[in-house]
PyMOL Python script that loads the backbone (N, CA, C, O; Angstrom):
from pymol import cmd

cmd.read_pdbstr("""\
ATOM      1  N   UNK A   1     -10.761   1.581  18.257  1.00  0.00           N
ATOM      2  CA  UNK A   1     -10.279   2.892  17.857  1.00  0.00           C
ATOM      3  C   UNK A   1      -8.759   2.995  17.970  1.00  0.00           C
ATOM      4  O   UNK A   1      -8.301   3.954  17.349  1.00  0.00           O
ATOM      5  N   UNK A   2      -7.951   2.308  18.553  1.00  0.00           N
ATOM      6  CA  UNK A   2      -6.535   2.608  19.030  1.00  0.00           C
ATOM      7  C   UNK A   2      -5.888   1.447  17.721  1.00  0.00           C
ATOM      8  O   UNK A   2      -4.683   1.330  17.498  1.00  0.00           O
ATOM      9  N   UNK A   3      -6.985   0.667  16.963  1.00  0.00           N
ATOM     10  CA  UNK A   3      -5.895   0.365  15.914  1.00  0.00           C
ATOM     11  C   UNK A   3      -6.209   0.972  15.004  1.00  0.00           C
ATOM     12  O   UNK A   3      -5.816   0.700  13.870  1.00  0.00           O
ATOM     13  N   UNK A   4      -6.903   1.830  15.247  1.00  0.00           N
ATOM     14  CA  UNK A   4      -7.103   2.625  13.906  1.00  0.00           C
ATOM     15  C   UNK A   4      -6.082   3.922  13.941  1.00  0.00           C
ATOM     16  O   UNK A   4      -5.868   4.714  13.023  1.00  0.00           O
ATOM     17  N   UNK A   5      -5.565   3.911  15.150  1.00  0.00           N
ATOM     18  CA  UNK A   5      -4.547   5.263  15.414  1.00  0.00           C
ATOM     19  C   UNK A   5      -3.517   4.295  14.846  1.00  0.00           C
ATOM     20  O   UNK A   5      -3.237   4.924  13.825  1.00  0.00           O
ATOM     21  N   UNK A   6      -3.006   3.559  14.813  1.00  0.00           N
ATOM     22  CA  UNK A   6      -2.007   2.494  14.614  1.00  0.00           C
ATOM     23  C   UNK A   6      -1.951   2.678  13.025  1.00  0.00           C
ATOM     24  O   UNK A   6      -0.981   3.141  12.424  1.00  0.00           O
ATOM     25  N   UNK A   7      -3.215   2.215  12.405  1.00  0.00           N
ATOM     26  CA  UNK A   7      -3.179   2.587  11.107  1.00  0.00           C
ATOM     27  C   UNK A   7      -2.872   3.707  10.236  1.00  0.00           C
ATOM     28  O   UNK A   7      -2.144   3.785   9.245  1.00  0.00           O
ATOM     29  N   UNK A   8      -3.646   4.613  10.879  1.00  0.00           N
ATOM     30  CA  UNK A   8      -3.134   6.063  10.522  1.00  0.00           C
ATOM     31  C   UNK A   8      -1.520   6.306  10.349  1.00  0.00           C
ATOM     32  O   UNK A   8      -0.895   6.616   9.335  1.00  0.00           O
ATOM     33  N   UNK A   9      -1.091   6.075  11.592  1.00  0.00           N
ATOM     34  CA  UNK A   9       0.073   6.110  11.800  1.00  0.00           C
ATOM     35  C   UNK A   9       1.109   5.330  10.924  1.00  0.00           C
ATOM     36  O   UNK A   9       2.209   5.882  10.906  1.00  0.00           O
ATOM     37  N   UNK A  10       1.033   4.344  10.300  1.00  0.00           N
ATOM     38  CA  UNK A  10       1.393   3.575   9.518  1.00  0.00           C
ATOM     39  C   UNK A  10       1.299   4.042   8.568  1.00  0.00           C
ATOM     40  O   UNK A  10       2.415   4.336   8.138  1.00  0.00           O
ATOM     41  N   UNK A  11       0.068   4.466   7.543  1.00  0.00           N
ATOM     42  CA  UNK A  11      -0.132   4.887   6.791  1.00  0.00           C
ATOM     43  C   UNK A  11       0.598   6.602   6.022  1.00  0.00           C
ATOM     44  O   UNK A  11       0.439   7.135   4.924  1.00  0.00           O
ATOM     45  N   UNK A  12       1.410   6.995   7.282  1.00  0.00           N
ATOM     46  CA  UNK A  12       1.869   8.551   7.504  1.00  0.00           C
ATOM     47  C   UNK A  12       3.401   7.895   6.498  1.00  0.00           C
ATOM     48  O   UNK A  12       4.145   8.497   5.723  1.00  0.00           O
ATOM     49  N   UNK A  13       3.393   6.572   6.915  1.00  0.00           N
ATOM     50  CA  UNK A  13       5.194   6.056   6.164  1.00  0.00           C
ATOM     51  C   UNK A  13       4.741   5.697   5.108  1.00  0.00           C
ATOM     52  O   UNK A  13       5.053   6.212   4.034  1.00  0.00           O
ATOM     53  N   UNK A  14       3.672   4.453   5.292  1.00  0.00           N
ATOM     54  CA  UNK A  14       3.489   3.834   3.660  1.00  0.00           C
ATOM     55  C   UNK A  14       2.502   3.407   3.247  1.00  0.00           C
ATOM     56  O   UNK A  14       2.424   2.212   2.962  1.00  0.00           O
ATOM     57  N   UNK A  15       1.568   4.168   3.109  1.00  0.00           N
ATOM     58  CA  UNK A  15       0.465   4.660   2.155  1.00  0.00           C
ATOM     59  C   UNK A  15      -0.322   3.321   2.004  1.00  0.00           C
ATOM     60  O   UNK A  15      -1.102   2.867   2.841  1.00  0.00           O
ATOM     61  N   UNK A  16       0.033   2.711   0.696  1.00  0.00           N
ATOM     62  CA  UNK A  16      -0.179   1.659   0.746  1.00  0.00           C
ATOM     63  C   UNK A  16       0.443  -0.050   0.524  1.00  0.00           C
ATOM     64  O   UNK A  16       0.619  -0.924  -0.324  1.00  0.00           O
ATOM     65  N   UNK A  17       0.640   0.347   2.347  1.00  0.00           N
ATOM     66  CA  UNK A  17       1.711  -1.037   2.216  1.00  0.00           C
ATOM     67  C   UNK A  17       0.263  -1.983   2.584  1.00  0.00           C
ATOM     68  O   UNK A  17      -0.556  -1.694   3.456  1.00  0.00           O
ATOM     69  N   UNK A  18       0.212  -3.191   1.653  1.00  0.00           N
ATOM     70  CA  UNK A  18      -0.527  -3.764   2.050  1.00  0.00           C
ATOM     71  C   UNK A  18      -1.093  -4.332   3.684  1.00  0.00           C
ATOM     72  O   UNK A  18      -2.153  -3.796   4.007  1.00  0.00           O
ATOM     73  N   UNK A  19      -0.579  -5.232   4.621  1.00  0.00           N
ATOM     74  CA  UNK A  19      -0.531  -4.964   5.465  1.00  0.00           C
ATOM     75  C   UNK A  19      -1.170  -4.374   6.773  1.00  0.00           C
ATOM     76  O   UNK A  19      -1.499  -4.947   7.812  1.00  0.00           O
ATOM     77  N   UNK A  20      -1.249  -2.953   6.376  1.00  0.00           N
ATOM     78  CA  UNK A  20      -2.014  -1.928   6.795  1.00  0.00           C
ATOM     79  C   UNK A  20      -3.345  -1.751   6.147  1.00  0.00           C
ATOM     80  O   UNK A  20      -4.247  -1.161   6.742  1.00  0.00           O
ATOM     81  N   UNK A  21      -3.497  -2.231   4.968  1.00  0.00           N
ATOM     82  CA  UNK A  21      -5.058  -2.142   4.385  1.00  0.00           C
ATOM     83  C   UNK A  21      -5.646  -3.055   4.929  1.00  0.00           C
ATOM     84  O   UNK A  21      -6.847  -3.101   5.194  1.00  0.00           O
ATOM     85  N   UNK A  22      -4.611  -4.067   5.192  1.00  0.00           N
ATOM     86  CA  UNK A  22      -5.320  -5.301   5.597  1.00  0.00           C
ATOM     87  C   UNK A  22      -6.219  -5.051   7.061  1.00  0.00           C
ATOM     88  O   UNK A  22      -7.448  -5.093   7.120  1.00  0.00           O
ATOM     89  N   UNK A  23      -5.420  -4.819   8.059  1.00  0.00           N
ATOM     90  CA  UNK A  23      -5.168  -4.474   8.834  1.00  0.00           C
ATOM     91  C   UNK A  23      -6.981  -3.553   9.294  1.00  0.00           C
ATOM     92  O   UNK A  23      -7.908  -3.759  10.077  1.00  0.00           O
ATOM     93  N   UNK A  24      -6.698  -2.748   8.454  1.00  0.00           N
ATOM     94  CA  UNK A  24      -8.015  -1.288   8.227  1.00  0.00           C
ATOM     95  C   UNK A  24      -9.580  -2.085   8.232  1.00  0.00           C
ATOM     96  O   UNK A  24     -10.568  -1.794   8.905  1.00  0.00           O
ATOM     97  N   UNK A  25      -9.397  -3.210   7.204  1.00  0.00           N
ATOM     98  CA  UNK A  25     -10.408  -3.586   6.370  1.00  0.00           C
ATOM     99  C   UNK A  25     -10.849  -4.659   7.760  1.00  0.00           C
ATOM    100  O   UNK A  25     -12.038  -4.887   7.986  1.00  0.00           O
ATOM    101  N   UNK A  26      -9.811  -5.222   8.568  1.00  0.00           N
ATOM    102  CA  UNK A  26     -10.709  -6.008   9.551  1.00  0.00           C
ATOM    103  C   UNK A  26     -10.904  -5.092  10.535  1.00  0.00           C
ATOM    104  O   UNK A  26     -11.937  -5.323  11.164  1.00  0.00           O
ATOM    105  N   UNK A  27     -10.246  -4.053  10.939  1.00  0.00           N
ATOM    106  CA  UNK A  27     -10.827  -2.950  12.167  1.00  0.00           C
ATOM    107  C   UNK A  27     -12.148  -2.320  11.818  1.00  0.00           C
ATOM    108  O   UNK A  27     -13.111  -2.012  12.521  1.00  0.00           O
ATOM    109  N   UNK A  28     -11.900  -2.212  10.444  1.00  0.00           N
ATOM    110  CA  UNK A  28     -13.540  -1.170   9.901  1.00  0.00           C
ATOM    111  C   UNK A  28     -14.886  -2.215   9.916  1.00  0.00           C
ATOM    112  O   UNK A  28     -15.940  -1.702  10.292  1.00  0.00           O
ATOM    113  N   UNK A  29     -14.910  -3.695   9.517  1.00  0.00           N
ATOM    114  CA  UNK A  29     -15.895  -4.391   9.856  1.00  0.00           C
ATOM    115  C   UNK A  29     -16.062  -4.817  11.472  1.00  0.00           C
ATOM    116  O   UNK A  29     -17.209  -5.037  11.862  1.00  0.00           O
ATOM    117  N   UNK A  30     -15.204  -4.911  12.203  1.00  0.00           N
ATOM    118  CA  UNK A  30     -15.190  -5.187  13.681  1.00  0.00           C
ATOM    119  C   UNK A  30     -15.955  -4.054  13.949  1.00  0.00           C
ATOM    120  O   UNK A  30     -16.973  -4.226  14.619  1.00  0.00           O
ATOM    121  N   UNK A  31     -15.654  -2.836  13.531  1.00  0.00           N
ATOM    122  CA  UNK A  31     -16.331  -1.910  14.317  1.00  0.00           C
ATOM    123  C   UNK A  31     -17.615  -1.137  13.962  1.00  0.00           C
ATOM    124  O   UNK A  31     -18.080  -0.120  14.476  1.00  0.00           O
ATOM    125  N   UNK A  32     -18.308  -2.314  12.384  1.00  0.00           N
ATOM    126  CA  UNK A  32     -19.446  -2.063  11.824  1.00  0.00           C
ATOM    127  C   UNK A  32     -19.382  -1.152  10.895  1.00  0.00           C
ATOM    128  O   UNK A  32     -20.515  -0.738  10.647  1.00  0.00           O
ATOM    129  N   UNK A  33     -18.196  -0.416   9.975  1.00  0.00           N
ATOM    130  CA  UNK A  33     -18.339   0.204   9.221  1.00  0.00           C
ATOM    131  C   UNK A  33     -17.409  -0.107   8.435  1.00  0.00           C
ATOM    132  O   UNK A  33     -16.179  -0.116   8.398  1.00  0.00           O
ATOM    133  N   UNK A  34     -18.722  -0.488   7.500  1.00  0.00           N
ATOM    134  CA  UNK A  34     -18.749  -2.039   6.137  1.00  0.00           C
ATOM    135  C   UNK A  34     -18.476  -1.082   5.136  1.00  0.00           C
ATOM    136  O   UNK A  34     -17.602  -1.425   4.341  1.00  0.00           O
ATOM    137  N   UNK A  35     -19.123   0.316   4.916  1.00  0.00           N
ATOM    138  CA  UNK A  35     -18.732   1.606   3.791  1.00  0.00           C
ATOM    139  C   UNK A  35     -17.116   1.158   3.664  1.00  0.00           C
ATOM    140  O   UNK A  35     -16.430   0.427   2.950  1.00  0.00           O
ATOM    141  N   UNK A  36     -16.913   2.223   5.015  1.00  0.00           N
ATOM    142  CA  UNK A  36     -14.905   2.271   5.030  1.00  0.00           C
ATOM    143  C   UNK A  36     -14.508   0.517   4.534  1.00  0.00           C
ATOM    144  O   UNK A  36     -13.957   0.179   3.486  1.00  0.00           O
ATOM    145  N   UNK A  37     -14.876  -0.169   5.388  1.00  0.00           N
ATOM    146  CA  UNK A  37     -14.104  -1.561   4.763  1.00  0.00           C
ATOM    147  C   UNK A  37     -14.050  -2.100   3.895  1.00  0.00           C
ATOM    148  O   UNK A  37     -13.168  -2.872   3.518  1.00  0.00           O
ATOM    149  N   UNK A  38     -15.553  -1.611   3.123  1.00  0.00           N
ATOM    150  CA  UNK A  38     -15.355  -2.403   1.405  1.00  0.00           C
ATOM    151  C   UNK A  38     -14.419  -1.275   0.631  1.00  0.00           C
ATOM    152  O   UNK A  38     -13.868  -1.543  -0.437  1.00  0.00           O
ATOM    153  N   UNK A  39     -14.307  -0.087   1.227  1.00  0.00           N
ATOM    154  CA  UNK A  39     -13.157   1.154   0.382  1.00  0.00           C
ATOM    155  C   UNK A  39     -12.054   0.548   0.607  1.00  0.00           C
ATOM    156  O   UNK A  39     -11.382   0.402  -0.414  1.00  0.00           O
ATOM    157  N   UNK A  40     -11.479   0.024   1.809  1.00  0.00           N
ATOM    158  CA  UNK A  40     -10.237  -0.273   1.978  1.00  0.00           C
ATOM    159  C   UNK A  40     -10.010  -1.620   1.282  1.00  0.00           C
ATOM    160  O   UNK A  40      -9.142  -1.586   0.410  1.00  0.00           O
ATOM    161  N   UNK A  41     -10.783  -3.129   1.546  1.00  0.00           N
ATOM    162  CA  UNK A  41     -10.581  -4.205   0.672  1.00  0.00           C
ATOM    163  C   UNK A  41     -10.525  -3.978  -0.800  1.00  0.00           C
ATOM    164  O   UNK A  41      -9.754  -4.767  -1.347  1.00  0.00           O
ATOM    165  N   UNK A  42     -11.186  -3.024  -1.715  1.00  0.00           N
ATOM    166  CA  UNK A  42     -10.943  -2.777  -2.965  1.00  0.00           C
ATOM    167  C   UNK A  42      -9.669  -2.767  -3.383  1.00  0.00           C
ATOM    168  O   UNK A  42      -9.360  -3.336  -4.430  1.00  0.00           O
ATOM    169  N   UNK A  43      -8.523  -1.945  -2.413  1.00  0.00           N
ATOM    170  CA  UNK A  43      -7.224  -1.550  -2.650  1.00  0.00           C
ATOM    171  C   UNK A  43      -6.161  -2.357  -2.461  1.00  0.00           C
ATOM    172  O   UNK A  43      -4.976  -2.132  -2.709  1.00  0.00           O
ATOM    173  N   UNK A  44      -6.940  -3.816  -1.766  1.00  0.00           N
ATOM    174  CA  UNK A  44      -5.963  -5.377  -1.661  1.00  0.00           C
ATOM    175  C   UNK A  44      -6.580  -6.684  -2.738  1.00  0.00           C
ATOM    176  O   UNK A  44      -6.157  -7.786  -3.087  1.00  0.00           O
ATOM    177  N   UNK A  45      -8.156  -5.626  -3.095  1.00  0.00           N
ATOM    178  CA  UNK A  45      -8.909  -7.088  -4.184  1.00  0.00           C
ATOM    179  C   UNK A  45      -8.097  -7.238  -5.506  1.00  0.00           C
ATOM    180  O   UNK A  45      -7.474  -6.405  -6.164  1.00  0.00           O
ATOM    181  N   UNK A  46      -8.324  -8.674  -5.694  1.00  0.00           N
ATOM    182  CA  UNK A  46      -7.397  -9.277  -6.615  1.00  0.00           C
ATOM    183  C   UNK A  46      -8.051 -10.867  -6.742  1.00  0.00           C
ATOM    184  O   UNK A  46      -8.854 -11.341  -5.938  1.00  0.00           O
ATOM    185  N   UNK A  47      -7.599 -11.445  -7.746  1.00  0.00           N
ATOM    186  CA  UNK A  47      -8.173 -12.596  -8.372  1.00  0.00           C
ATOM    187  C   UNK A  47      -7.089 -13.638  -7.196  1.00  0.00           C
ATOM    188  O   UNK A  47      -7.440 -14.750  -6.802  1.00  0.00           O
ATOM    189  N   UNK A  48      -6.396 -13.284  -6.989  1.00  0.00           N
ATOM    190  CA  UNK A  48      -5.397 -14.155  -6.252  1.00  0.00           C
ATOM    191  C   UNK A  48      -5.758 -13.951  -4.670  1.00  0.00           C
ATOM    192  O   UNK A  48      -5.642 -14.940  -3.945  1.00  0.00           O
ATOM    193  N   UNK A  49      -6.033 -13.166  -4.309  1.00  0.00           N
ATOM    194  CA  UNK A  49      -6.890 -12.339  -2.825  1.00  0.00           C
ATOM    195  C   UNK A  49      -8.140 -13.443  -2.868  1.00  0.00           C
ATOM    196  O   UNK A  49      -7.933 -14.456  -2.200  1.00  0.00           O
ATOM    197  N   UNK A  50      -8.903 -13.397  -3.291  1.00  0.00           N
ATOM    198  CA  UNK A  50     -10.111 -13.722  -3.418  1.00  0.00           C
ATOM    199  C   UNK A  50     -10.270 -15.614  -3.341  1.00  0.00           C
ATOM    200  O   UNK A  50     -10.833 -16.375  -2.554  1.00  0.00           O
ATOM    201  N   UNK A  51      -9.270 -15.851  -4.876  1.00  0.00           N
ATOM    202  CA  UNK A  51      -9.057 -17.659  -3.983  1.00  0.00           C
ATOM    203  C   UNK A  51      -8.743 -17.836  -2.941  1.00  0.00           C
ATOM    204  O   UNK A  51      -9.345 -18.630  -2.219  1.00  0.00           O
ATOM    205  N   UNK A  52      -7.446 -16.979  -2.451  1.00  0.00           N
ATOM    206  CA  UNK A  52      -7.359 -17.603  -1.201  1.00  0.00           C
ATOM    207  C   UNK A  52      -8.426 -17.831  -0.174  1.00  0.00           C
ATOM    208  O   UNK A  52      -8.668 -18.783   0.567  1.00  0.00           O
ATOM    209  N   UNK A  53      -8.974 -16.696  -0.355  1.00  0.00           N
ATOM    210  CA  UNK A  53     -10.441 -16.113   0.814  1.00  0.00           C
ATOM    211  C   UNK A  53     -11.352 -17.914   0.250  1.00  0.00           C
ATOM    212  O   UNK A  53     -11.969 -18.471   1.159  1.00  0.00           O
ATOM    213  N   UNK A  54     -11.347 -18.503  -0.914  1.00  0.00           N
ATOM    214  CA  UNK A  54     -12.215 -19.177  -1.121  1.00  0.00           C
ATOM    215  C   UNK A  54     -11.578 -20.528  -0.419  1.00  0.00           C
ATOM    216  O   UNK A  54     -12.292 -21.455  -0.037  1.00  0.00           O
ATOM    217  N   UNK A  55     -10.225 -20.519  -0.305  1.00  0.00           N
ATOM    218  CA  UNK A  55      -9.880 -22.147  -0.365  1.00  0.00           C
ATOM    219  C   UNK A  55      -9.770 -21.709   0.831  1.00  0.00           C
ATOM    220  O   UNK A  55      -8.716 -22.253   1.162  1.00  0.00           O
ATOM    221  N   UNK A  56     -10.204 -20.942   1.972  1.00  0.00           N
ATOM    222  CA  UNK A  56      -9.864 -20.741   3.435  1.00  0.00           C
ATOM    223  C   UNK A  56      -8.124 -20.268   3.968  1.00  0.00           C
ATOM    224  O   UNK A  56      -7.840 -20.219   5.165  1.00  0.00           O
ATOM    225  N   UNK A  57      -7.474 -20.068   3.269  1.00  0.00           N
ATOM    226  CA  UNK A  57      -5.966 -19.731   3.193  1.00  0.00           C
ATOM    227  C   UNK A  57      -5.586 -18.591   4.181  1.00  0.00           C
ATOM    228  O   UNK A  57      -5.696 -17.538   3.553  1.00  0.00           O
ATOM    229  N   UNK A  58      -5.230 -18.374   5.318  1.00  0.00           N
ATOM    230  CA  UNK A  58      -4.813 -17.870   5.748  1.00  0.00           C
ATOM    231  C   UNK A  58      -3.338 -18.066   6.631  1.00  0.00           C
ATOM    232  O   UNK A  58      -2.944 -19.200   6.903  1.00  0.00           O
ATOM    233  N   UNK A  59      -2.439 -16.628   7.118  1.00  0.00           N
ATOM    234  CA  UNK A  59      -1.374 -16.990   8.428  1.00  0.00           C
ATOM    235  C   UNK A  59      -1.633 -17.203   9.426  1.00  0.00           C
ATOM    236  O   UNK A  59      -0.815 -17.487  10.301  1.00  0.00           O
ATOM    237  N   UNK A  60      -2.869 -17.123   9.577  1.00  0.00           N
ATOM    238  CA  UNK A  60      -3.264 -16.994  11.419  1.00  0.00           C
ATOM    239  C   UNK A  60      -3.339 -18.312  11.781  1.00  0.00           C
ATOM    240  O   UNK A  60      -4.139 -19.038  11.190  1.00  0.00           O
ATOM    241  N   UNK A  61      -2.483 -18.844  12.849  1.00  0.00           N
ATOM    242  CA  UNK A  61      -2.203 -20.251  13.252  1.00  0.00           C
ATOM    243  C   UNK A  61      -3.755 -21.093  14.216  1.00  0.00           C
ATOM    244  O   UNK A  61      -4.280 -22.178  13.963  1.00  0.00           O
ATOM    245  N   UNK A  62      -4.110 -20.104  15.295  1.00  0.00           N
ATOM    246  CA  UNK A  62      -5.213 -20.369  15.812  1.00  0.00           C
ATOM    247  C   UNK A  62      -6.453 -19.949  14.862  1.00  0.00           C
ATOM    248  O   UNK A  62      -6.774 -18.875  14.352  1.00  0.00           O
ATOM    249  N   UNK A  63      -7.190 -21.645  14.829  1.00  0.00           N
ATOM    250  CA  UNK A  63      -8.548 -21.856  14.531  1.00  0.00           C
ATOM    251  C   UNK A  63      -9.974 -20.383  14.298  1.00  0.00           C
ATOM    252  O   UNK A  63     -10.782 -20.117  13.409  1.00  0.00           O
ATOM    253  N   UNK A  64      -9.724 -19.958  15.247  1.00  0.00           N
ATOM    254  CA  UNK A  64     -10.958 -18.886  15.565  1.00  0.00           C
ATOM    255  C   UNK A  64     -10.258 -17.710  14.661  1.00  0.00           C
ATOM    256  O   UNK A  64     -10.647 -17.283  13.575  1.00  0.00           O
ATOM    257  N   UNK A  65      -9.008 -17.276  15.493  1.00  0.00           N
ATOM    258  CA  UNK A  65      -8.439 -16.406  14.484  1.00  0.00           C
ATOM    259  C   UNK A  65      -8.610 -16.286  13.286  1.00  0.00           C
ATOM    260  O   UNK A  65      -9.126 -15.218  12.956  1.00  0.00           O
ATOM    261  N   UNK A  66      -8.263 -17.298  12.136  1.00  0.00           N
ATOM    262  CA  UNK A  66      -7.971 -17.686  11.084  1.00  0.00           C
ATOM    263  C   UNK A  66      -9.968 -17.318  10.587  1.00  0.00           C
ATOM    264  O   UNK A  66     -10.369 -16.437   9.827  1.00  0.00           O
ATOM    265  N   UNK A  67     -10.507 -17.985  11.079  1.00  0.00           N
ATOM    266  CA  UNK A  67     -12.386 -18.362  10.902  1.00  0.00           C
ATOM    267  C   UNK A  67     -12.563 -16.408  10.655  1.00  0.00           C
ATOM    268  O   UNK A  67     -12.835 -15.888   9.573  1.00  0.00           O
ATOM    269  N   UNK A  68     -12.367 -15.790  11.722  1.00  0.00           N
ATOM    270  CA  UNK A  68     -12.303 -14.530  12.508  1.00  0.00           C
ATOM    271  C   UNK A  68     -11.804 -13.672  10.739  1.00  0.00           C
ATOM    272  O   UNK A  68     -12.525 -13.203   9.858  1.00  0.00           O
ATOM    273  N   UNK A  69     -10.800 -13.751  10.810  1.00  0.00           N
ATOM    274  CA  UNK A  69     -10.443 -13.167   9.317  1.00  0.00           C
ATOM    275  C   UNK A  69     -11.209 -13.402   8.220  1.00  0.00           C
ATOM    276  O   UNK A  69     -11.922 -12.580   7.645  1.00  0.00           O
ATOM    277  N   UNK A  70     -11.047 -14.510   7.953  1.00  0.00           N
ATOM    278  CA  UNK A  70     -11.378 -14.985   6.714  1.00  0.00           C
ATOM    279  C   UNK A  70     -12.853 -14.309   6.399  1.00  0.00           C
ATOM    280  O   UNK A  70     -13.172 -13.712   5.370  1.00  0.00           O
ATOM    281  N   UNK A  71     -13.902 -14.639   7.905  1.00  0.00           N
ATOM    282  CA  UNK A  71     -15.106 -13.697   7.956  1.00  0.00           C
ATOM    283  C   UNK A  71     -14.968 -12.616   6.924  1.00  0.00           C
ATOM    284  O   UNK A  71     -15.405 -12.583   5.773  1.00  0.00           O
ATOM    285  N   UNK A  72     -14.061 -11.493   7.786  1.00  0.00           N
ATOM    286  CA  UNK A  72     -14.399 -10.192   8.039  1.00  0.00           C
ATOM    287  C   UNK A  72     -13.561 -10.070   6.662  1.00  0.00           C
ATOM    288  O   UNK A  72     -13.137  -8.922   6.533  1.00  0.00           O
ATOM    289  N   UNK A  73     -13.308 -10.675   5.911  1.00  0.00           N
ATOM    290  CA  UNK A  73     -12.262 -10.310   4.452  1.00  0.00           C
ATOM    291  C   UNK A  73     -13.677 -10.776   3.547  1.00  0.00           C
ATOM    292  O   UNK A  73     -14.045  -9.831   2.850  1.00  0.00           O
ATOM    293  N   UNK A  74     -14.318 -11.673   3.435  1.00  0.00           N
ATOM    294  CA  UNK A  74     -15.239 -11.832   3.066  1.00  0.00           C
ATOM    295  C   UNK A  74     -16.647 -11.043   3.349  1.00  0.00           C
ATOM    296  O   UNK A  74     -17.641 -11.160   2.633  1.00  0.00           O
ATOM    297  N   UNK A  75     -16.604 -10.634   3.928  1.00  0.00           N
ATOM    298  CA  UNK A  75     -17.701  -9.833   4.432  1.00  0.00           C
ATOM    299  C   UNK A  75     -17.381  -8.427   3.675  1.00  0.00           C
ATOM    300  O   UNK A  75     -18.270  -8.000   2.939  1.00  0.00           O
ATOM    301  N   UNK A  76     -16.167  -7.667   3.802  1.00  0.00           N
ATOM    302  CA  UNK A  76     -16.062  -6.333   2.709  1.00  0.00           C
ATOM    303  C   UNK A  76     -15.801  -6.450   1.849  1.00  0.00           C
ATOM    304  O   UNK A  76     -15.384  -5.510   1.172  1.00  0.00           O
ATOM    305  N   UNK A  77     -15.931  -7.989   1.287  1.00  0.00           N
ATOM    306  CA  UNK A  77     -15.889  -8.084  -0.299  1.00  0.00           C
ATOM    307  C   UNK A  77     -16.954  -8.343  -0.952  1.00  0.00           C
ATOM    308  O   UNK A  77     -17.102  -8.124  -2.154  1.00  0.00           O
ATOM    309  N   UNK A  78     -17.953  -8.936  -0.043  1.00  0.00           N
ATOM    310  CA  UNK A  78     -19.502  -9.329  -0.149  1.00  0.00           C
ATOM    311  C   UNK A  78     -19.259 -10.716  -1.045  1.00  0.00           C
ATOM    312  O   UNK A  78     -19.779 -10.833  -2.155  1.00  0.00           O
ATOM    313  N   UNK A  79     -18.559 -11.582  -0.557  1.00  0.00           N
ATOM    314  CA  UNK A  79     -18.091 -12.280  -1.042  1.00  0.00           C
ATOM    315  C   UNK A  79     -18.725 -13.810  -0.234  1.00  0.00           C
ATOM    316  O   UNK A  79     -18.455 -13.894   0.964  1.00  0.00           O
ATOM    317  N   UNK A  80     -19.365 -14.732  -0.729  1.00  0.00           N
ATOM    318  CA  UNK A  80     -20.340 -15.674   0.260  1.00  0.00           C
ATOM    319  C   UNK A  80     -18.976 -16.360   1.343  1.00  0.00           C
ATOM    320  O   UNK A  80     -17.762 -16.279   1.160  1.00  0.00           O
ATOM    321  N   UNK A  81     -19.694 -16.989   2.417  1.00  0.00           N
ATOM    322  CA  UNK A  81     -19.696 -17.796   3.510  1.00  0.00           C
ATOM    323  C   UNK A  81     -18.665 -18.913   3.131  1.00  0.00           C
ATOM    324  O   UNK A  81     -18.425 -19.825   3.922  1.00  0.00           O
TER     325      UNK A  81
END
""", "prot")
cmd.dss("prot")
cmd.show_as("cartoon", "prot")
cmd.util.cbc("prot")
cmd.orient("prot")
């Protein structure tokens, strides 16, 4: 809940800075609400979003992290394993 105050808060400057959707879309599946997260991934989906999600592409340097995302970006896109 306290990154979702984070988000909000973010969101009060810049709407939609990507970033912050990003941001939304892994707090809203962490915290089981897949509704809100597939609303928020819609507003970062993209043909270029989506390879990456396929070829495993992420910034996150640690292993789990990186696994951890890639999940939960795939998961509100309903997008396979």
């Amino acid at each position: 809940d306290e990154g979702l105050k984070w988000v909000a808060e973010s969101r009060r400057v810049r709407p939609d800075f990507p970033p912050t959707i990003q941001a939304a879309v892994k707090l809203y599946v962490g915290l089981g609400q897949l509704d809100r997260a597939r609303a928020e991934a819609e507003r970062i989906r993209s043909p270029q979003f989506e390879e990456r999600l396929r070829k495993g592409l992420s910034t996150r340097r640690h292993p789990e992290h990186r696994e951890r995302e890639l999940r939960f970006y795939r998961i509100a896109l309903g997008l396979p394993e």
